[in-house]
C-alpha positions in Angstrom: -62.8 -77.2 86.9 -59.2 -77.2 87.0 -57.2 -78.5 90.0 -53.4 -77.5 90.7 -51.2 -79.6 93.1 -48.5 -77.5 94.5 -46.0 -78.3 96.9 -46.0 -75.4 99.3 -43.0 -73.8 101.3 -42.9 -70.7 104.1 -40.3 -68.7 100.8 -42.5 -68.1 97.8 -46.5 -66.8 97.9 -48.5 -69.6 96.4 -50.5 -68.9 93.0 -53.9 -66.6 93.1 -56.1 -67.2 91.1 -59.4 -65.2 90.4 -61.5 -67.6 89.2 -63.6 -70.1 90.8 -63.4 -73.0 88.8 -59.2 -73.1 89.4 -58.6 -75.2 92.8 -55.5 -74.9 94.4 -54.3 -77.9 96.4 -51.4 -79.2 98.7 -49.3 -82.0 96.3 -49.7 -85.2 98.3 -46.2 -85.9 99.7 -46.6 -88.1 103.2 -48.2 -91.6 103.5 -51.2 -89.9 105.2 -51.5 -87.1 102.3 -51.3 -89.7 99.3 -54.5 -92.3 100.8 -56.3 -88.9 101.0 -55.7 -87.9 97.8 -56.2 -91.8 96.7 -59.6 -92.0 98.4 -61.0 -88.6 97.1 -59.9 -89.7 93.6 -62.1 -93.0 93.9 -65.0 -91.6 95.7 -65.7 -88.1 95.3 -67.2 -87.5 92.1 -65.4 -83.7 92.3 -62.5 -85.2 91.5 -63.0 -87.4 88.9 -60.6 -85.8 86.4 -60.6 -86.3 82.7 -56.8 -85.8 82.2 -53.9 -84.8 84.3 -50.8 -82.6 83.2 -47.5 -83.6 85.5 -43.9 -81.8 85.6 -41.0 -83.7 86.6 -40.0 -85.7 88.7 -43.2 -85.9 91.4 -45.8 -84.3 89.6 -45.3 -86.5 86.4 -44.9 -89.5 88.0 -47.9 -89.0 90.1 -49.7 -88.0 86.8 -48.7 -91.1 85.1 -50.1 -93.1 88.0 -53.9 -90.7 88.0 -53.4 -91.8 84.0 -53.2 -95.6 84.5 -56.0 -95.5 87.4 -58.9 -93.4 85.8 -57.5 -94.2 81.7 -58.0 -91.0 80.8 -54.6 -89.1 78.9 -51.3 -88.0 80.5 -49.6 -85.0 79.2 -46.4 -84.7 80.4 -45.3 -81.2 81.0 -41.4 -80.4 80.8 -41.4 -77.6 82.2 -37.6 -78.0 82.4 -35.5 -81.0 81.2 -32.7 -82.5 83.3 -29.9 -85.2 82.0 -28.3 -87.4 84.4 -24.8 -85.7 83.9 -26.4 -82.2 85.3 -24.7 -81.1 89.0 -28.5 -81.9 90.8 -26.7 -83.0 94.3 -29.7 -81.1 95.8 -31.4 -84.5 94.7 -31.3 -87.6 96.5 -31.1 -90.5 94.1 -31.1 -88.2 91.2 -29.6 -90.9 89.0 -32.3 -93.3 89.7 -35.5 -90.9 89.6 -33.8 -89.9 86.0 -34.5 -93.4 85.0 -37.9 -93.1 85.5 -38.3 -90.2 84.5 -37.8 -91.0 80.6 -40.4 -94.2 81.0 -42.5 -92.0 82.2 -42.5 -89.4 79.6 -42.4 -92.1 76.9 -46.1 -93.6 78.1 -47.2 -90.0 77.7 -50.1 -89.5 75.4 -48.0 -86.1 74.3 -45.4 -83.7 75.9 -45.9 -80.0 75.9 -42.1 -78.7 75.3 -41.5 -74.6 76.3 -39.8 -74.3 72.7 -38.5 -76.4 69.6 -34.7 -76.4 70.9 -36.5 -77.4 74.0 -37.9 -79.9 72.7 -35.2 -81.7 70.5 -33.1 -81.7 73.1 -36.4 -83.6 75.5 -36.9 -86.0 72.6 -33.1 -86.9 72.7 -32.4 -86.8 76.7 -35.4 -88.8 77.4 -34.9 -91.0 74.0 -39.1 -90.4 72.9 -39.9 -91.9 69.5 -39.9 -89.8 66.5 -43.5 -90.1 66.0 -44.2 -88.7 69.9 -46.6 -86.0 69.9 -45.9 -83.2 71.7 -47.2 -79.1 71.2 -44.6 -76.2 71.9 -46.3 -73.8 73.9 -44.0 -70.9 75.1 -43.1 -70.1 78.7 -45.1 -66.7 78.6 -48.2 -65.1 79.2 -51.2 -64.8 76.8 -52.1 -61.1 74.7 -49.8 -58.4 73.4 -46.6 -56.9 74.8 -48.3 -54.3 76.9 -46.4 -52.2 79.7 -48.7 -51.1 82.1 -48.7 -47.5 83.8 -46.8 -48.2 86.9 -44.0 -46.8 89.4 -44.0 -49.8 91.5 -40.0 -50.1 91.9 -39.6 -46.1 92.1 -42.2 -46.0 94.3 -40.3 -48.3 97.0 -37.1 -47.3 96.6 -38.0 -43.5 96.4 -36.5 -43.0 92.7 -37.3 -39.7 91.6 -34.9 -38.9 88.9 -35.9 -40.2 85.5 -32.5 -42.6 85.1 -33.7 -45.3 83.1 -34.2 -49.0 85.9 -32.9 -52.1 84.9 -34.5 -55.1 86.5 -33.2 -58.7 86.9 -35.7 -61.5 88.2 -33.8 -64.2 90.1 -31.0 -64.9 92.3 -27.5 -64.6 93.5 -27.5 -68.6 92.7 -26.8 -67.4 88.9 -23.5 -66.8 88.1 -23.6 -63.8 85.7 -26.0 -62.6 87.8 -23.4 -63.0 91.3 -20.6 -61.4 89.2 -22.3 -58.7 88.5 -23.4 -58.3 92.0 -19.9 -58.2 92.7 -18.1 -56.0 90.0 -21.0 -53.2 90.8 -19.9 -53.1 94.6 -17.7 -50.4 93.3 -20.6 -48.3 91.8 -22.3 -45.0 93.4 -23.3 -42.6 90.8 -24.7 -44.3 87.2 -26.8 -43.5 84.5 -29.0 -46.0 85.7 -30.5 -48.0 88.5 -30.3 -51.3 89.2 -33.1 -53.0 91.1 -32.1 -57.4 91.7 -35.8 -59.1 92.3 -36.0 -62.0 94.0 -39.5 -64.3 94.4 -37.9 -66.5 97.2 -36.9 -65.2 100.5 -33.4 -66.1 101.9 -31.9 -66.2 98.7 -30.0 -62.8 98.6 -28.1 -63.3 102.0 -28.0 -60.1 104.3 -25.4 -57.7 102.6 -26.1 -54.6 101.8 -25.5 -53.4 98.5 -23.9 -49.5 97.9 -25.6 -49.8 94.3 -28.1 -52.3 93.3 -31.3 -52.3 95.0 -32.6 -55.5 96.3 -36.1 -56.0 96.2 -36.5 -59.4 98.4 -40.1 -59.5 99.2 -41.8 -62.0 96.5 -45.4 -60.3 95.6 -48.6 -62.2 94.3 -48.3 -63.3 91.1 -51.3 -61.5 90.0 -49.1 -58.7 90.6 -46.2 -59.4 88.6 -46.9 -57.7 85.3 -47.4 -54.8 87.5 -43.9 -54.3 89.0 -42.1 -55.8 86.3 -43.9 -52.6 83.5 -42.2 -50.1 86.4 -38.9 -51.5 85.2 -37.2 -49.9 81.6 -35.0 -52.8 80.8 -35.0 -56.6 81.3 -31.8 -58.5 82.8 -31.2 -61.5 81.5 -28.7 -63.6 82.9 -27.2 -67.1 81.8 -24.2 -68.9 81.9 -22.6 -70.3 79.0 -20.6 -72.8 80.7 -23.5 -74.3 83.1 -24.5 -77.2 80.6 -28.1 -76.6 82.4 -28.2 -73.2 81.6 -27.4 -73.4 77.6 -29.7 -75.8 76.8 -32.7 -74.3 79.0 -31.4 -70.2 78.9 -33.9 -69.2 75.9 -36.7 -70.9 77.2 -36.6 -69.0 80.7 -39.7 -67.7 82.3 -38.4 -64.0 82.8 -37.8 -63.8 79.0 -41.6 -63.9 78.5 -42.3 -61.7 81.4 -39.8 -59.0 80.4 -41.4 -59.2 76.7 -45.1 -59.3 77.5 -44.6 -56.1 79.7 -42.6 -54.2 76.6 -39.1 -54.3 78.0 -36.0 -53.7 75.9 -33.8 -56.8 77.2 -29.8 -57.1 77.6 -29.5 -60.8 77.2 -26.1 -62.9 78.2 -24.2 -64.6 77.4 -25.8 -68.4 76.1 -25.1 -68.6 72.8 -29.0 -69.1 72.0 -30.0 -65.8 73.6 -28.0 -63.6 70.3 -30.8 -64.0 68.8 -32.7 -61.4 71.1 -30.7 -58.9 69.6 -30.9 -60.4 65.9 -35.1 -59.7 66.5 -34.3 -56.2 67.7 -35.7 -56.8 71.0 -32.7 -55.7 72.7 -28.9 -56.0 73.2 -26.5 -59.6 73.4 -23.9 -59.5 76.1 -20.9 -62.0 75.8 -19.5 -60.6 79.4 -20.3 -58.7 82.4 -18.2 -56.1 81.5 -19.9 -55.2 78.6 -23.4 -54.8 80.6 -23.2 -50.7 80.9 -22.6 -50.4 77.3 -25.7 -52.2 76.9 -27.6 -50.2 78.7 -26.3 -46.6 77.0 -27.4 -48.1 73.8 -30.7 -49.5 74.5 -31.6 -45.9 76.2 -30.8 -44.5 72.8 -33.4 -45.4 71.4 -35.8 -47.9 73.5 -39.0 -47.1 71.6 -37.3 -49.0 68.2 -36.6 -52.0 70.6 -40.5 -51.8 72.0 -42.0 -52.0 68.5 -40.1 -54.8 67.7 -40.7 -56.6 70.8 -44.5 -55.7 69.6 -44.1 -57.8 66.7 -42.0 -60.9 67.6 -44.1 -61.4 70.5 -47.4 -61.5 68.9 -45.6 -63.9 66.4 -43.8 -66.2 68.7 -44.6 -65.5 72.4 -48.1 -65.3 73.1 -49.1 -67.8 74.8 -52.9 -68.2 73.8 -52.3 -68.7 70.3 -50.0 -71.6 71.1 -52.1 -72.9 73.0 -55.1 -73.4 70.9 -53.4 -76.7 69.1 -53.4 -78.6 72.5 -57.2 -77.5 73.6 -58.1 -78.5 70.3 -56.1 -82.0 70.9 -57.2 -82.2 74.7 -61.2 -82.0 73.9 -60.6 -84.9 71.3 -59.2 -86.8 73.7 -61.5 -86.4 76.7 -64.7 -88.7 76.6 
């Protein structure tokens, strides 16, 4: 039995899972929500756990608390990794939960890191000990780069011409990804579509776009390989000179997606991402202006870029043979 704790809000559909034996619970925020979580820990034998993965801040802290309490092991999972000089205003006493933070992911039994640049940079921002274990596992799903047969995008937006789509995953609140919202204000007619997909409302504001089609209705999760195989070509969007964004940009969730579900990628403009062109998985952007470009020369030829996106992920994505270090590490660890 696996239980997930997930703080829940009215903007993004909360995880589906098909089978049984995956719980899906509310993340214990108020004074009344923590002494129920506290009480069914101690008495109900259905949640007696025999070790606890937390993310930062609240989940690993809480984690590191279930640790202590039960003495069973504490992985700490970064799913991202934040340094106290990052621009996280959005968090009260950032500064001080920081602090924290890195004791708490020093007591960890291991870390789990989303990549080995991820990870060096965790081992120095957090100041772990050489000898800390921790297992790379990538941010992306398990099997082969697959696309699926699907028309989900044309489908809604009543595409009918056979233009090749170009899909980015995220929001205005990138800044590659808001200039070249603005720049293509100017567009009508391309050799292309443009679809921008958002999984949380509200975060597209209400213009309407002459160009790009904006696709602000976030779907089930279980769904997701689905509408992004309907796509042609992956967006990928990162800012060099967010500090944030260079040291997390290779390690970001839509890179996985757009590569398990065969997509050719344009990748910009973080240093680290050149190397999805070096793989021949798709093209390196260093600016905006050189997006269309992009696109022309992945569309002639984007069965080369598929077969290589075949291979590397296999090698380096897939997230079940990563994972099989850590199960084997976990059942040693569980009484």
């Amino acid at each position: 039995m696996v239980d997930l704790y997930c703080i829940f809000n009215p903007y993004n559909s909360p995880p589906l899972f098909s089978d049984s034996k995956i719980r899906v619970l509310n993340f214990p925020r108020s004074k009344f929500e923590r002494a129920e979580f506290w009480y069914r820990l101690s008495f109900k034998k259905e949640y007696k756990y025999n070790a606890v993965i937390g993310t930062p801040f609240e989940g690993a802290f809480l984690a590191e608390k279930i640790s202590r309490r039960l003495g069973i092991p504490f992985i700490y999972l970064a799913d991202e990794v934040f340094n106290t000089d990052l621009k996280r205003h959005e968090v009260p006493n950032y500064k001080k939960l920081k602090k924290s933070d890195i004791i708490v992911n020093q007591k960890a039994d291991a870390s789990i890191a989303l990549g080995i640049g991820r990870y060096e940079y965790q081992r120095q921002i957090n100041r772990l000990p050489l000898d800390h274990k921790y297992f790379v596992i990538p941010n992306s799903p398990s099997g082969r780069s697959v696309r699926l047969r699907s028309n989900y995008f044309r489908d809604i937006f009543n595409i009918t011409d056979q233009k090749p789509l170009i899909l980015f995953i995220g929001t205005l609140g990138w800044n590659l990804a808001k200039e070249l919202f603005e720049k293509s204000n100017q567009f009508r007619d391309k050799p292309y579509h443009l679809v921008f997909h958002s999984r949380t409302l509200g975060l597209m504001g209400t213009e309407i776009h002459p160009f790009i089609k904006l696709s602000q209705k976030p779907v089930p999760s279980t769904m997701l390989n689905y509408i992004v195989s309907s796509a042609d070509v992956g967006l990928i969007l990162y800012d060099k000179d967010e500090k944030a964004e260079r040291e997390n940009a290779l390690t970001g969730g839509k890179i996985g997606t757009y590569l398990k579900n065969n997509l050719p990628v344009i990748a910009g403009n973080v240093e680290d991402l050149r190397t999805i062109e070096e793989k021949g998985m798709g093209v390196y952007i260093s600016k905006i202006d050189e997006f269309e470009s992009a696109v022309l020369k992945i569309a002639d030829d984007p069965e080369s870029y598929r077969r290589n996106i075949e291979n590397v992920y296999s090698a380096e994505y897939d997230f079940s043979a990563f994972y099989k270090e850590f199960e084997s590490f976990l059942s040693n660890r569980i009484h």
